[in-house]
C-alpha positions, 0 to 999 in steps of 0.5 A: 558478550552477545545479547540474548534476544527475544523471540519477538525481536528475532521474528521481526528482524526476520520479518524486516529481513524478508522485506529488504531482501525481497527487494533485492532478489525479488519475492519469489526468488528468495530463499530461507537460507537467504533470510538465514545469512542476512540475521545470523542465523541457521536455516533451522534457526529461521524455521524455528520461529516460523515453522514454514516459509509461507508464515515469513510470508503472512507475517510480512503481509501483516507487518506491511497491513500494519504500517498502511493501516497506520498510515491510513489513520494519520491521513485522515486525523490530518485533514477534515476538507473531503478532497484534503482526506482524498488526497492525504489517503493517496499520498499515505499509500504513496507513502509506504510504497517508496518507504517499502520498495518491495511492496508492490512485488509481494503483493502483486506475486502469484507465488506467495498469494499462491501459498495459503488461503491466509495470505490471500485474504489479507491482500484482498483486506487490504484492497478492500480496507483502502477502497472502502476509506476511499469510497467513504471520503468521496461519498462525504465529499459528495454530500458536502458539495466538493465531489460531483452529486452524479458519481459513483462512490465505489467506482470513483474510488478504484480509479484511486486505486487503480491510479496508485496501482498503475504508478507503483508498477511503473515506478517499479519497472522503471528502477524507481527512475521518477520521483513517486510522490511528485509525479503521483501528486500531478496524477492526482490532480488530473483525476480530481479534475474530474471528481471535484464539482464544477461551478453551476454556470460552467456545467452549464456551459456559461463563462463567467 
């Protein structure tokens, strides 16, 4: 006897279904007929838990927002040391890229930010959120001594995030050939080379 599910649970088989195959056919190739086959249903089947393909779309993006923002949280309650939470925030993004392989397609594709002013406003709340946690952490890392006292807290924090950025595309581009976390952590410590406070007789040139 089959069992009957609810129209939660299918949104979200669905929802999980557009995540896997958006990975295998890439996010702006993929049908809803595709989704359709993939949980066992008909077309209309799909349609009538999201009535039009871009709420597929804008439930994925929040699922995925979800799993960040949770990720996110744990980093931070983990560590109390500036750096630790810097590096635990960077890793937690890490984190969710190699569990969700396809994350860096959706939300660098023109064509489903292109669907609706929603799904565009959830990618720059994104953006916006990890930039934020970012900017804040090396602000208390500043004021703590651990961080340099002359950086600037917003511009320090997109290198973070252009650091991650330029490692998923590259990460992606290469079929995932390199291990992410791995090479993200030595990319990181060259970044932090340059945040972390130097001793004052090395800034001032003297060897001790």
């Amino acid at each position: 006897m089959a069992i009957r599910r609810t129209g939660e649970e299918r949104r979200g088989e669905i929802v999980a279904a557009a995540i896997r195959l958006a990975d295998k056919y890439g996010p702006d190739r993929l049908t809803a007929d595709a989704i359709a086959r993939e949980v066992g249903l008909t077309q209309p089947g799909v349609f009538r838990h999201f009535p039009k393909k871009r709420d597929i779309w804008e439930a994925v993006v929040t699922a995925i927002g979800d799993g960040l923002r949770r990720r996110w949280a744990a980093a931070l309650a983990a560590h109390d040391a500036p750096d630790e939470r810097l590096a635990a925030l960077f890793r937690a993004q890490l984190e969710q890229i190699r569990a969700t392989p396809a994350l860096p397609a959706i939300l660098f594709s023109r064509g489903i930010a292109a669907q609706s002013k929603a799904l565009r406003a959830v990618f720059l709340s994104l953006l916006a959120d990890f930039h934020r946690l970012l900017a804040g952490t090396i602000a208390a890392g500043r004021t703590a001594g651990v961080f340099r006292k002359d950086l600037d807290d917003g511009t320090a924090a997109y290198a973070v995030v252009g650091l991650v950025q330029g490692l998923a595309v590259r990460w992606t581009l290469t079929n995932r050939q390199f291990d992410l976390l791995g090479e993200g952590e030595r990319m990181l410590g060259v970044l932090l080379f340059g945040l972390l406070a130097a001793p004052p007789a090395r800034r001032n040139g003297e060897a001790k």
